[in-house]
N, C-alpha and C positions, 0 to 999 in steps of 0.2 A: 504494500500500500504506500503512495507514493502522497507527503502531507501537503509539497506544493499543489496539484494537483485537486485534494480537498478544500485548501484554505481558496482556489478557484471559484469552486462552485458557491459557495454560502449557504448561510444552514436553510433549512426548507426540509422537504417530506419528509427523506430522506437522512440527512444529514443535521446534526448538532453537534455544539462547541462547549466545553466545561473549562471551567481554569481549574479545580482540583477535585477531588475528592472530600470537600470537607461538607458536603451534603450530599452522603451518595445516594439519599430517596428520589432526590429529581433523576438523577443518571439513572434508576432502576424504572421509574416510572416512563423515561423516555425509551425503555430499552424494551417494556412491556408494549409501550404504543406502536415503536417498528415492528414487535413481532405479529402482532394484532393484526396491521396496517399492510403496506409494504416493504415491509424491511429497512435498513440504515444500519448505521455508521455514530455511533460516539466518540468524538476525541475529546480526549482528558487529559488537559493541561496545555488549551488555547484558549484563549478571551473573547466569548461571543462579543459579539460588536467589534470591537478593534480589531478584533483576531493576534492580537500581539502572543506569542508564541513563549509561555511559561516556562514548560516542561514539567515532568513531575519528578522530583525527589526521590530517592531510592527506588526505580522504576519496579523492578522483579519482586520488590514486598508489597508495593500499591495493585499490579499486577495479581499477587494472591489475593491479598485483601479483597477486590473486585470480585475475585472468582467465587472466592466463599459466601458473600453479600448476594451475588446470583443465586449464587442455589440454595441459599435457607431462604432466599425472601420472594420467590417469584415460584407461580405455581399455575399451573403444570411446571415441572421444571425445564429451564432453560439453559441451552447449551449456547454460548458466544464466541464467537471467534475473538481471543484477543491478539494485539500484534503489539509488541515494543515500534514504535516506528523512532529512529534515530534523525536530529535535526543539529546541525555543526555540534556542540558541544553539551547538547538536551537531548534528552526522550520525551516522547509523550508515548500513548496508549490507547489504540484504535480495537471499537467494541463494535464490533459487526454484527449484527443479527439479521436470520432470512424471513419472511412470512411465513408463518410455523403453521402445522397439520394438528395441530395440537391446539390450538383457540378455541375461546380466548383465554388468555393468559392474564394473569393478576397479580396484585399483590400480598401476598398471603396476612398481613397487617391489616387491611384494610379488608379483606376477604371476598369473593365472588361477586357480589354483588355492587360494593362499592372501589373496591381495586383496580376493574378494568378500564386501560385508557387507550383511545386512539389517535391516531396524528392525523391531523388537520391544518393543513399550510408548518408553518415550523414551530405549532403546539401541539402539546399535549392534553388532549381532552378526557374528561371521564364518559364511559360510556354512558347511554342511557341503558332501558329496557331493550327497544326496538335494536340497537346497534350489537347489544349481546346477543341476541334471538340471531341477529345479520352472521355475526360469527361463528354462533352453530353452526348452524346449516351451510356453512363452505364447509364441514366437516363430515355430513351428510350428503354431501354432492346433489343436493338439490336446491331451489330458489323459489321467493316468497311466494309467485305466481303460480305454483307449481303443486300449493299443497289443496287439497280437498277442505270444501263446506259439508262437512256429513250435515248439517242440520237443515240444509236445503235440497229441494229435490232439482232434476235437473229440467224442470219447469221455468226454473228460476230462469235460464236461458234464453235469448228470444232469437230462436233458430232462424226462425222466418228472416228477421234483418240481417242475422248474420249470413245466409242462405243468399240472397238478395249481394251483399259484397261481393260474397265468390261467384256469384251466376259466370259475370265476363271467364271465368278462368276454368272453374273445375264444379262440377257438381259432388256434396258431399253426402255422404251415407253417417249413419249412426258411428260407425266403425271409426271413420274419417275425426270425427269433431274428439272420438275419445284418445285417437293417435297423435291427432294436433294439441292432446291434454285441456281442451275445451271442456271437457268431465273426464271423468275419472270413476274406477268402481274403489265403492267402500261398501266393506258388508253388504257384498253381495247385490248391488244397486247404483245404478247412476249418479254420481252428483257433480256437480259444480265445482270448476277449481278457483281458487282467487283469481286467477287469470283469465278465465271464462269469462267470469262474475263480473270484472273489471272492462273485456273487451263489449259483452252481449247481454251483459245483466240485464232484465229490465226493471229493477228496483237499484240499483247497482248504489246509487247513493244513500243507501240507508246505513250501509255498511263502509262505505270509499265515500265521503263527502268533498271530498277534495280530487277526484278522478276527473276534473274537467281545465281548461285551457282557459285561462284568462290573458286578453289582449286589449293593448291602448297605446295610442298615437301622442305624443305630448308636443309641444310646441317648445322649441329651444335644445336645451341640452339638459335641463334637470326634468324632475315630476311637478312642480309649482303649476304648470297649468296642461292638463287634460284634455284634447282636441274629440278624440273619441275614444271609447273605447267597447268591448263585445264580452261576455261570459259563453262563452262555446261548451255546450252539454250534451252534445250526439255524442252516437257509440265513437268508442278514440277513432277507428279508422276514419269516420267521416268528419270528428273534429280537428284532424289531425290537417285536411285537405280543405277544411272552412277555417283554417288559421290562415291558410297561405295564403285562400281569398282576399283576407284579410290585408295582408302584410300587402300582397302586391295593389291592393287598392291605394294605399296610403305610401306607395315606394315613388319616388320621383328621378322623372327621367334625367338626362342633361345631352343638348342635341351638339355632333362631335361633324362637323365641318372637313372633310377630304377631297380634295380636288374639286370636284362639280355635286357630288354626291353628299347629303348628309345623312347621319346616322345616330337613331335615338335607342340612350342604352341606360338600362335600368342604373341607380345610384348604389346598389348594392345587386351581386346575382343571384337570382333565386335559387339557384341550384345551391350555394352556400347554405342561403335560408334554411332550405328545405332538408338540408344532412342536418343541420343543427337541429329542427324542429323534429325529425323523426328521433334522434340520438335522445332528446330529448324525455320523451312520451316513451320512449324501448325501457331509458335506463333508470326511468323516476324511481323513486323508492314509498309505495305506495301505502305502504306499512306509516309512513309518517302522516301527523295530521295537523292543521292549521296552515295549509298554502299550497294552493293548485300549480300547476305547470303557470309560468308567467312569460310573458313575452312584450317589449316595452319598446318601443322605437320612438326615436329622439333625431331632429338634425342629422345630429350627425354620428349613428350609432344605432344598432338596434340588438337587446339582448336578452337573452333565451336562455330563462333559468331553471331548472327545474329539482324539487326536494331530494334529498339524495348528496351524499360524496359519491367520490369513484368508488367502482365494486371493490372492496378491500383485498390486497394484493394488486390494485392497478396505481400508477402516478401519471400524472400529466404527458412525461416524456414518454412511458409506454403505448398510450393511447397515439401521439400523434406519429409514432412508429410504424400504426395498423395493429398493435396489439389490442385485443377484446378480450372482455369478459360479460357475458351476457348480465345482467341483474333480475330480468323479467324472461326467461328461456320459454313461456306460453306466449307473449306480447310479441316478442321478436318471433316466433317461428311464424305466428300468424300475419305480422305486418309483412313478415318474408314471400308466406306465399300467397299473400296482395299484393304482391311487387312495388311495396312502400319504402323499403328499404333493399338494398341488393347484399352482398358479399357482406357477412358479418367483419368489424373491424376496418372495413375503407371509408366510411363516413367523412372523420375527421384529414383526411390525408384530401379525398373528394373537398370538401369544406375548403381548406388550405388552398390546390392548386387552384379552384375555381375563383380564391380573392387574388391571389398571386398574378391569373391573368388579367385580370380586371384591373389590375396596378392597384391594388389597395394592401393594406398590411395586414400579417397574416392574422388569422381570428386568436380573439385573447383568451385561454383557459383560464377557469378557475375555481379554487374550491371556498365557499365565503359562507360560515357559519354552517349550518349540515346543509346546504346547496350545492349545485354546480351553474356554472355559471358559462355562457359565450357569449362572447362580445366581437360584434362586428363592424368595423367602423366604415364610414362610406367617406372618409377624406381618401383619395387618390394619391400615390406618393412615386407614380411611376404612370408613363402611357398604357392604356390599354393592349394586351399582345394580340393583336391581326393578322397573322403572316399573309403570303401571297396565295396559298389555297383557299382561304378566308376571304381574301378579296374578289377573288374570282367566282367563290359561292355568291355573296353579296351582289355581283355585278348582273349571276345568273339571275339574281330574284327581283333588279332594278327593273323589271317590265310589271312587278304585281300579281304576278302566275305563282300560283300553289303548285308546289311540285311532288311529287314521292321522295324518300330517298332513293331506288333507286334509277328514278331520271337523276336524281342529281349527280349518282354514284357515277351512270353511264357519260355523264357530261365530262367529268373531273378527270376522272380514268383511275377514281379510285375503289377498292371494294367498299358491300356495302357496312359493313359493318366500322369501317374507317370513315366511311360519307355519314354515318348517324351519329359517330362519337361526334364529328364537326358541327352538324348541324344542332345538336342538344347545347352545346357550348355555344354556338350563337344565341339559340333561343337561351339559353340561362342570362346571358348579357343585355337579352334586351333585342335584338339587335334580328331575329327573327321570331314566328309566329309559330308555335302547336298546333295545325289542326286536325283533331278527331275525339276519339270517345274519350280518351286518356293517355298516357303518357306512352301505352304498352299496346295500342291499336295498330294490328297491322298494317292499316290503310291509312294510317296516319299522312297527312302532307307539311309542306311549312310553307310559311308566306313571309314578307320584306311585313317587318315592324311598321 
């Protein structure tokens, strides 16, 4: 382990700074929250904030000393990596720990209930109920949407709507709705799973009061004044597609002058939006209560927050890797196969390149009280990227003719499935038309914005 290299990064999920040992219950509580969380790194005997580089005294006794304070005080027990890291004429002492199979983890002082902590930005939190329950069940390899309402029957369900979504794609059987974990048998009978309940309920807020989308426009850059705003309470699939309504009513264009031609292209691109806004509804944490999915546009910004950290064992930098971890594994299979979301884990990378072409700065993560949070901002910090196949699409669509893709494939001379990735990135900018049933119509054509 190399200390220059740490003292780089700065403390956060992952990583924290101790100047000694003379309070090792923080260091143990911090060490309890990586194993919890994502994993991390303690150094002992650096100065958070300044980072000025202490060292610690008699290294190889503070060294045991640490070792023994782990394993009488942390329970399950825990095993740390420690390392002497050597710095010109100091030692310090880097405590590693991985996301452990064994959560959650506590303090045996303070005991199960009040012991457990997790990390949250570069604190240390106590758990709640809901966030213990979270860390079972990654122990149980299962997820909240996943378990059975034995005390509902699978009435509770409103097959017909949910019937009605899948018509375009697949017709389902009994069989179908209980493989997609839509129910499930318990003792011998149908029932309902949270995730069912969640997608097709039709009482669904008796139990989930907070399973709906709330959206508002404000005037400026703060909340001080409210332009409009919507409470969306369809089942999620259709709320999920009457937010976008939403967003792109109130999204403003900016008309972009080239040669003879001009060209009107959204101030943010939907397709951004719309990764963020599924990521969103896939990954909420539904278990929590007091704040629906939120979505807030501003000037100059617009952000898509919704209850929830990252599924524990994920951090910011995993996610924008293409690492996933499902939270909701009934919500995702079913947004899946509504082709509301594609490839588990490309969302945020999709998210990314699509502001990156737009010349805007890449979307901001983050985790702020037990939320997640995206923030998109629509100031421009770079031209739009256009290349020259772009333009020549654009020049084909300057007559007002709706085309296929592949007329436009045959025009290009490219295949089609390279002629639709181009043309979806036009339409996400603004800059062309969608026309058909949906996003997935084969007959789909596009038209000049």
């Amino acid at each position: 382990m190399v200390l220059v290299e740490l003292l780089k990064r700065g403390e956060g999920k992952t990583l924290e700074f101790k100047r000694d040992l003379s309070s090792p219950e923080g260091i143990l509580k911090c060490l309890v929250a990586f194993a919890n969380t994502a994993g991390g790194v303690v150094v002992i005997g650096v100065e958070d904030g300044t980072k000025n580089i202490r060292g610690v005294p008699d290294v190889l006794a503070s060294e045991e000393r640490l070792a023994n304070l782990v394993s009488d005080s942390i329970r399950p027990r825990l095993i740390p990596d420690i390392e002497v890291v050597p710095w010109r004429k100091l030692n310090v002492l880097a405590v590693q720990v991985y996301p452990s199979n064994t959560r959650p983890h506590y303090l045996e002082r303070l005991g199960p209930e009040d012991g457990v902590f997790i990390r949250v930005g570069s604190t240390n939190r106590k758990a709640g109920p809901l966030q213990i329950e979270e860390l079972k069940r990654l122990n149980w390899s299962t997820t909240f949407d996943e378990q059975a309402i034995p005390d509902l029957k699978s009435e509770a369900i409103d097959f017909r709507a949910a019937s009605e979504l899948f018509a375009p794609y697949r017709q389902l059987t009994a069989q179908a709705w209980s493989t997609l974990r839509v129910t499930t048998e318990h003792q011998g009978r149908q029932v309902p799973t949270i995730g069912g309940l969640l997608l097709f309920g039709k009482d669904r807020f008796a139990r989930f009061p907070d399973a709906w989308i709330q959206v508002g426009r404000f005037a400026g850059i703060n909340r001080a004044r409210l332009q409009d705003s919507a409470g969306i309470r369809s089942l999620l699939p259709r709320a999920a597609e009457e937010a976008i309504a939403f967003i792109r009513k109130h999204l403003t264009h900016e008309s972009i002058i080239e040669g003879v031609r001009r060209e009107d292209r959204w101030s943010v691109p939907l397709v951004a939006i719309r990764e963020a806004l599924m990521n969103a509804v896939v990954h909420a944490d539904y278990a929590q209560q007091g704040a629906p999915i939120r979505i807030a546009m501003f000037d100059d910004r617009i952000e898509i927050e919704n209850p929830g950290l990252l599924p524990f064992g994920l951090t910011i930098q995993d996610i924008m890797q293409g690492i996933s971890k499902l939270r909701n594994r009934v919500i995702g299979r079913v947004f899946h196969e509504l082709h509301l979301i594609e490839q588990w884990g490309s969302g945020i990378q999709r998210m990314t390149a699509a502001c990156q072409e737009a010349g805007l700065e890449d979307p901001r993560l983050e985790e702020i009280g037990m939320h997640f949070r995206v923030t998109i901002s629509s100031a421009r910090i770079r031209q739009p990227h256009t290349d020259e196949t772009d333009r020549h699409i654009l020049t084909l669509f300057g007559d007002g003719v709706a085309r296929s893709t592949s007329a436009v494939a045959k025009h290009i001379g490219l295949s089609q499935r390279a002629t639709l990735t181009r043309l979806k990135s036009l339409a996400s900018r603004g800059l062309l038309v969608e026309i058909g049933t949906g996003p997935h119509d084969p007959k789909r054509q596009y038209v000049i914005a």
